[in-house]
C-alpha positions as CSV (number, residue, x, y, z in Angstrom):
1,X,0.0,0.0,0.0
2,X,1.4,3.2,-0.9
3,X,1.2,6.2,1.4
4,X,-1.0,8.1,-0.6
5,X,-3.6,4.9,-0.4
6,X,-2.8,4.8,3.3
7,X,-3.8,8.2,3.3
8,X,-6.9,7.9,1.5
9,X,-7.9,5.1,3.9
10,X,-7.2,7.0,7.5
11,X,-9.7,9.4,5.2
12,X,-12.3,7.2,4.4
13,X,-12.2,5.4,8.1
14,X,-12.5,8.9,10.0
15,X,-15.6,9.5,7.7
16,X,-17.3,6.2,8.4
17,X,-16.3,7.1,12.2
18,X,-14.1,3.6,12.4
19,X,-11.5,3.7,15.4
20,X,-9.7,2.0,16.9
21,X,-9.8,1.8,20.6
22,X,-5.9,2.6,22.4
23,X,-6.9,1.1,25.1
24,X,-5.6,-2.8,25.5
25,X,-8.5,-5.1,26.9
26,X,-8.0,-6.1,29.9
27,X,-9.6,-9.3,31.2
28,X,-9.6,-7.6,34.7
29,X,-11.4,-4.5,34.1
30,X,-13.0,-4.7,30.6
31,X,-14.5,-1.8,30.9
32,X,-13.5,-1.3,27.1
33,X,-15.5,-3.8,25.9
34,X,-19.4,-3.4,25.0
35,X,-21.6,-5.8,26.9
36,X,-22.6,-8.3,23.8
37,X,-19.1,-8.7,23.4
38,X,-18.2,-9.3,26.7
39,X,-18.6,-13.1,26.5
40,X,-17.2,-13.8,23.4
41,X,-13.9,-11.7,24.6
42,X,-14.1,-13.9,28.0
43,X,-14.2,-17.2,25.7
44,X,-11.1,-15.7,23.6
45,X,-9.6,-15.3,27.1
46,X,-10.0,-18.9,28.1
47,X,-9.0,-20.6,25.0
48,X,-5.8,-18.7,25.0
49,X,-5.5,-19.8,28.8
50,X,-5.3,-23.5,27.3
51,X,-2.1,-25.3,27.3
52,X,-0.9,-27.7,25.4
53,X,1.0,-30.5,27.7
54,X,-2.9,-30.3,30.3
55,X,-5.1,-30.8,27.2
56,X,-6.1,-34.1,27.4
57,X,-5.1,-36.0,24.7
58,X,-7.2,-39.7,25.0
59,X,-9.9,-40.9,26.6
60,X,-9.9,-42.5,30.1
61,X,-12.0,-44.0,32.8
62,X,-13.2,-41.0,33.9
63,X,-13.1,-39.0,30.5
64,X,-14.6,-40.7,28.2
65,X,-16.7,-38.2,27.0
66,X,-14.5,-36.1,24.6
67,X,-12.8,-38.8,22.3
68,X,-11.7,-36.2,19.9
69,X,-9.1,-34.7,22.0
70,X,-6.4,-36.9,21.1
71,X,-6.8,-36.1,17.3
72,X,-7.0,-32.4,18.6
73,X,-3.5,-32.7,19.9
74,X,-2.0,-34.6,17.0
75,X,-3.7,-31.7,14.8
76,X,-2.3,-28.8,16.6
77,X,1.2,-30.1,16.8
78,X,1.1,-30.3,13.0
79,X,0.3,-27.3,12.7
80,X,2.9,-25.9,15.2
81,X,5.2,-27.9,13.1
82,X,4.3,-25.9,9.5
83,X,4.0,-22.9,10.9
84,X,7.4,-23.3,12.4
85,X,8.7,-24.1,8.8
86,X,7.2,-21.3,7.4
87,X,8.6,-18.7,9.5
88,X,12.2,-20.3,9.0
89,X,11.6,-20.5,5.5
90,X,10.4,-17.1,5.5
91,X,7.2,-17.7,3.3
92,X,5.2,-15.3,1.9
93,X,1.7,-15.0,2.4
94,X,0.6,-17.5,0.0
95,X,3.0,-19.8,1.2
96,X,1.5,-19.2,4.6
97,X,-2.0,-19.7,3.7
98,X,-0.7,-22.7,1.1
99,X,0.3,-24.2,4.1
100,X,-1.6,-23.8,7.1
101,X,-5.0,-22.2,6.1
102,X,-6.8,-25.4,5.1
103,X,-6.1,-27.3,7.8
104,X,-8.0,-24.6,9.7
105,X,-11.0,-24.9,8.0
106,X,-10.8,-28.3,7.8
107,X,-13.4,-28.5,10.2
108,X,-15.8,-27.1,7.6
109,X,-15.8,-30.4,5.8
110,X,-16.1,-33.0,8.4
111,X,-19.0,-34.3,9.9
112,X,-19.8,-34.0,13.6
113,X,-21.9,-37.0,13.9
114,X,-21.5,-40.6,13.5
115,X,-24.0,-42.0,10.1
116,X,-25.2,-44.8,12.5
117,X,-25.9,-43.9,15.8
118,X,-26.2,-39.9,15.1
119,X,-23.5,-39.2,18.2
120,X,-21.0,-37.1,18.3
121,X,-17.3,-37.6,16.3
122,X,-16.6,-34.0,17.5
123,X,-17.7,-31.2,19.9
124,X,-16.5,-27.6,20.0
125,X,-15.0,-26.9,23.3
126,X,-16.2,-23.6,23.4
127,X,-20.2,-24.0,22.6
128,X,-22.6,-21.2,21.8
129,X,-24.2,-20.0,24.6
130,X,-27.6,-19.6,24.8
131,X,-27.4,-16.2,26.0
132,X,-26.7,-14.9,23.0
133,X,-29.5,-16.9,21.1
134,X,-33.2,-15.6,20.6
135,X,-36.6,-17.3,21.1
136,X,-36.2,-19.8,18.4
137,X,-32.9,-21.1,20.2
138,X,-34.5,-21.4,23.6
139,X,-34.0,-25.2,23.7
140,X,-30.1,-24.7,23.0
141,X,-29.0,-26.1,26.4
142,X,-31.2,-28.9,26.6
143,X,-29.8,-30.0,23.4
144,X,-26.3,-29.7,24.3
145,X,-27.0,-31.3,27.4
146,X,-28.2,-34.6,25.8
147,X,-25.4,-34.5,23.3
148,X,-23.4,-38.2,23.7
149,X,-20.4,-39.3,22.0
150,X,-20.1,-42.0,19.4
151,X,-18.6,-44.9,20.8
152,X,-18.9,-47.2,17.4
153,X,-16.0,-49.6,16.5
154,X,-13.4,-46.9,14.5
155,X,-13.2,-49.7,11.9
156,X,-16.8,-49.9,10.8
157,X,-16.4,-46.5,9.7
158,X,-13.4,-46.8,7.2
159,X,-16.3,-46.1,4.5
160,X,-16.9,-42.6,6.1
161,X,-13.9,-41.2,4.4
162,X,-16.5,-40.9,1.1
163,X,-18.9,-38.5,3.3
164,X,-19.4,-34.9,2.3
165,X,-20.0,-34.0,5.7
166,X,-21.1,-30.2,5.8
167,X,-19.9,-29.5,2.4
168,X,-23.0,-29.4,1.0
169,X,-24.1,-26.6,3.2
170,X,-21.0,-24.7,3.7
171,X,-18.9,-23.0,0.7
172,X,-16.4,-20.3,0.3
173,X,-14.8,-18.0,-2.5
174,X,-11.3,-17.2,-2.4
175,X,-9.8,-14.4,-4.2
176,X,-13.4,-13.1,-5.6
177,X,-14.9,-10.1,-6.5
178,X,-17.0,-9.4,-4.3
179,X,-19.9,-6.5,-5.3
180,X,-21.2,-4.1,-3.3
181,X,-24.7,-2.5,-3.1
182,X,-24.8,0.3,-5.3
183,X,-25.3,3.0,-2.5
184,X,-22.1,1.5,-0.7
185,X,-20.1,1.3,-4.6
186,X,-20.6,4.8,-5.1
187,X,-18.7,6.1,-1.7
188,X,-16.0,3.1,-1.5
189,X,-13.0,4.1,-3.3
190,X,-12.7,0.5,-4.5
191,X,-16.1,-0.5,-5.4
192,X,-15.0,-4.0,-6.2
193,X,-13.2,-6.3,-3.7
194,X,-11.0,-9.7,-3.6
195,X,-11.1,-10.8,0.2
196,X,-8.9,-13.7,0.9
197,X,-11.9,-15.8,1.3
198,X,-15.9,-15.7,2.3
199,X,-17.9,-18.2,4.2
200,X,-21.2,-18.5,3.3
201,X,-24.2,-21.1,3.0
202,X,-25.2,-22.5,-0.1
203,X,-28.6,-21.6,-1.5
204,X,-30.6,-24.9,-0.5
205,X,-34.8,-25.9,-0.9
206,X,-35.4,-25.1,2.7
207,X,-33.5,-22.1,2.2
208,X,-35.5,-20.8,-0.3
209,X,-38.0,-21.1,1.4
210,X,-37.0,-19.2,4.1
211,X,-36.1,-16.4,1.6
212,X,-39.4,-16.2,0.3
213,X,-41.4,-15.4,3.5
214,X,-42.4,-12.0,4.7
215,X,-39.6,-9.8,6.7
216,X,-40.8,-10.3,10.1
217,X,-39.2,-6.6,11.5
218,X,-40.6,-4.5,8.8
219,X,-41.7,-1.0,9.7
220,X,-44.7,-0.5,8.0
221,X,-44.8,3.1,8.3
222,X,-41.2,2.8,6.4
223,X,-41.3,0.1,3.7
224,X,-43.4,-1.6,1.8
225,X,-44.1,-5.3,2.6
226,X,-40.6,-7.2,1.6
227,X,-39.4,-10.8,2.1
228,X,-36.6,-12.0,3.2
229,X,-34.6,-12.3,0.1
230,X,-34.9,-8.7,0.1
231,X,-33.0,-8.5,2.8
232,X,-30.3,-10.9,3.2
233,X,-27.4,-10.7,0.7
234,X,-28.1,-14.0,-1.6
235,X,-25.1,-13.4,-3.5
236,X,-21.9,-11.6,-2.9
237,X,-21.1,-11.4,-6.9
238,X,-23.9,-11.7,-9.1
239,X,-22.3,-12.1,-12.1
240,X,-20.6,-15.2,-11.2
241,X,-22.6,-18.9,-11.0
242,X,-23.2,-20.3,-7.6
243,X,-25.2,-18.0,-5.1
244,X,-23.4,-17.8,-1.8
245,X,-25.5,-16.6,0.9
C-alpha cells in the first residue's frame, strides 16, 4: 500500500467514524468492551489460557466423554510444526496460507456425527451460549446437554472417508470479487473487492423457502411489505454462478 492509499484510507475510516480503541482489553477490568461482546472476549480469554502438555489427549475411565481430544493434539502439533517451517523459511503470504489455512478450515468439511448412531465424532470446546440466542434457540441447552459421543467400532467406519459432511451446506470464495450495493459502490474508493476468502451457505430448498417469507421486522410506516430475500445478501457477486448466501 502506498502512502498516498494509506492516506486515502485513514480518510475514508474517519468518515465512516471507524476507530480503533488505544486502550488494550483487559480481562480484569474490561470496561473497554461493549456488553454483547463481553462473553465472546471472556471465551477468547479462556481458550488462550489453554495449554498444550494439560489438554487431554485420549480418553480414560473417567473422560470418556470427549474422544476427539487426542486427534485435537495430533492436529495442533502439526500445525505448530508448518508454521514453524514457514517462519524459518520465510514464506510469503501464499506460502503461509498454502500451508496452514486449510487445515483450519478443515473443520468445515467434516462431519460431527456418527451415520449410524447420530453421536458425536466432534464437539466444539467452546459452545454457543444460549445467552446470546433468541426465542427460536430457547431449547439450546437442553440440546447440548443430551449431546453423547459415538462410541462405534473406528473400523466400521473406514467407508466414512467418502462422506461430504457439511460441504453441501458450507462453501467459500477465495480471491473473488465481491460487489457491493450500489449505494455503498458509489462512496468506497474500490467498489470491487477480492477478500482472501468468504464463508457462506449455499442456497438450498429449505432455504429458499425461508427467503421467500415476509420480513418479520418491517416498519410498515417505512417500507413496503418485503421478504426476506430482500434483505439478506443472496449473493456476494452476481455475475458469477453459484449464489453464496
Amino acid at each position: 500500500m502506498t502512502k498516498y492509499d494509506y492516506r486515502m484510507l485513514k480518510r475514508e475510516a474517519k468518515s465512516r467514524r471507524i476507530s480503533v480503541n488505544p486502550k488494550k482489553y483487559s480481562p480484569v477490568n474490561s470496561d473497554n468492551v461493549s456488553i454483547q461482546h463481553k462473553e465472546m472476549f471472556a471465551v477468547i480469554q479462556s481458550l488462550g489460557r489453554t495449554e498444550f502438555d494439560k489438554y487431554r489427549f485420549s480418553p480414560t475411565i473417567e473422560t470418556p466423554d470427549k474422544p476427539w481430544q487426542q486427534l485435537n493434539k495430533i492436529l495442533a502439533s502439526k500445525l505448530v510444526h508448518l508454521a514453524a517451517k514457514c517462519r524459518k523459511e520465510n514464506r510469503n503470504e501464499a506460502g503461509w496460507r498454502n500451508e496452514v489455512e486449510f487445515r483450519i478450515f478443515e473443520r468445515f468439511d467434516i462431519e460431527v456425527a456418527c451415520k449410524r448412531c447420530r453421536k458425536r465424532l466432534w464437539r466444539s470446546e467452546v459452545e454457543a451460549s444460549e445467552s446470546s440466542s433468541n426465542s427460536s434457540t430457547s431449547s439450546l441447552s437442553r440440546r447440548q446437554k443430551y449431546r453423547q459421543p459415538c462410541r462405534c467400532n473406528p473400523m466400521s467406519r473406514l467407508d466414512d472417508c467418502m462422506d461430504a459432511g457439511l460441504s453441501d451446506v458450507f462453501s467459500s470464495r477465495l480471491q473473488e470479487t465481491v460487489c457491493q450495493s450500489e449505494r455503498a459502490d458509489s462512496q468506497l474508493l474500490d467498489p470491487k473487492k477480492q477478500p482472501d476468502r468468504l464463508h457462506g451457505l449455499q442456497r438450498t430448498q429449505v432455504f429458499d423457502q425461508l427467503l421467500q417469507a415476509p420480513y418479520a421486522h418491517d416498519d410498515n410506516r417505512q417500507h413496503s411489505s418485503r421478504m426476506v430475500e430482500d434483505v439478506v445478501k443472496v449473493s456476494v457477486n452476481p455475475d458469477n454462478r453459484g449464489d453464496l448466501i
